[in-house]
C-alpha positions as CSV (number, residue, x, y, z in Angstrom):
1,X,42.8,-153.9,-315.6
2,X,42.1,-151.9,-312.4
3,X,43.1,-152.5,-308.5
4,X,40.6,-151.5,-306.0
5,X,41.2,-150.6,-302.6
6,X,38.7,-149.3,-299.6
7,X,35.6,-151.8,-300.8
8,X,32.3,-151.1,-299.0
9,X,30.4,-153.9,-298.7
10,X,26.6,-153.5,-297.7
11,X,25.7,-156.9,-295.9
12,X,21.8,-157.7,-295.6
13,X,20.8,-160.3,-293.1
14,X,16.8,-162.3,-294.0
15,X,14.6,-164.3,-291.9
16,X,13.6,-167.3,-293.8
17,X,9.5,-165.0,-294.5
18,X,12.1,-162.7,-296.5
19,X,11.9,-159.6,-294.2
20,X,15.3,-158.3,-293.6
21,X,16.9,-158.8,-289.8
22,X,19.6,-156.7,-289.7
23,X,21.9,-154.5,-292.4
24,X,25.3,-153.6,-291.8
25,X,28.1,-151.7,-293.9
26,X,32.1,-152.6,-293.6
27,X,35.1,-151.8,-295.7
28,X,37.7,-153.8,-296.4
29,X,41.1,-151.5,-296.1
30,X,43.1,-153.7,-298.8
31,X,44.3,-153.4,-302.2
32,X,43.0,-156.0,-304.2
33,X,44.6,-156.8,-307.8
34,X,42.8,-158.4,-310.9
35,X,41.4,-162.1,-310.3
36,X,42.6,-161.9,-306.5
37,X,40.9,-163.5,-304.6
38,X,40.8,-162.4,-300.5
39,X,39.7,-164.1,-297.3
40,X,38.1,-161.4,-294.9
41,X,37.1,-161.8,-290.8
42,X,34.3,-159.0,-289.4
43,X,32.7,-159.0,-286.7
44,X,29.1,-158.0,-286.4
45,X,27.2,-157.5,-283.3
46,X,23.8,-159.4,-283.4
47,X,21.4,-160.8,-280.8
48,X,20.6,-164.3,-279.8
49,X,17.1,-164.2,-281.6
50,X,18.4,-162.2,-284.9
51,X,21.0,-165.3,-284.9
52,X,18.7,-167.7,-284.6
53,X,16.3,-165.7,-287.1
54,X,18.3,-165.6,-290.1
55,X,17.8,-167.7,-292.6
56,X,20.0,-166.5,-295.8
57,X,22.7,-163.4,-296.3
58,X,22.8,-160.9,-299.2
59,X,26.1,-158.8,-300.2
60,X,26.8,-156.1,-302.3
61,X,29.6,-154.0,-303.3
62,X,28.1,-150.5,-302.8
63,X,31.3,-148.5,-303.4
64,X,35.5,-149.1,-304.3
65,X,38.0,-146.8,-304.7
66,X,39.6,-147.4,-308.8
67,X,43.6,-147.0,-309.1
């Protein structure tokens, strides 16, 4: 079993037609063990109408650094 550590996370905000709003990239700087489970806080800048506009939020792991 591997720990991770530095996760990128590639986050995809979609109006509810299925055109995407906004896309935004963080990383989470923590080392995270087999079957651990995390609670993590970002924020992201966004307008009024891109708030109002979204409808449904995608995420993927894009990239993790393997111990």
């Amino acid at each position: 079993m591997a720990t991770f550590k530095d996760i990128n996370i590639n986050l995809n905000f979609i109006s509810k037609t299925g055109t995407s709003i906004k896309r935004d990239d963080i990383v989470v700087y923590e080392f995270i063990e087999p079957n651990q489970t995390i609670k993590y806080k970002n924020e992201i800048e966004i307008t009024n109408q891109q708030y109002k506009d979204i409808n449904q939020i995608s995420w993927s792991i894009e990239n993790a650094v393997c111990l």
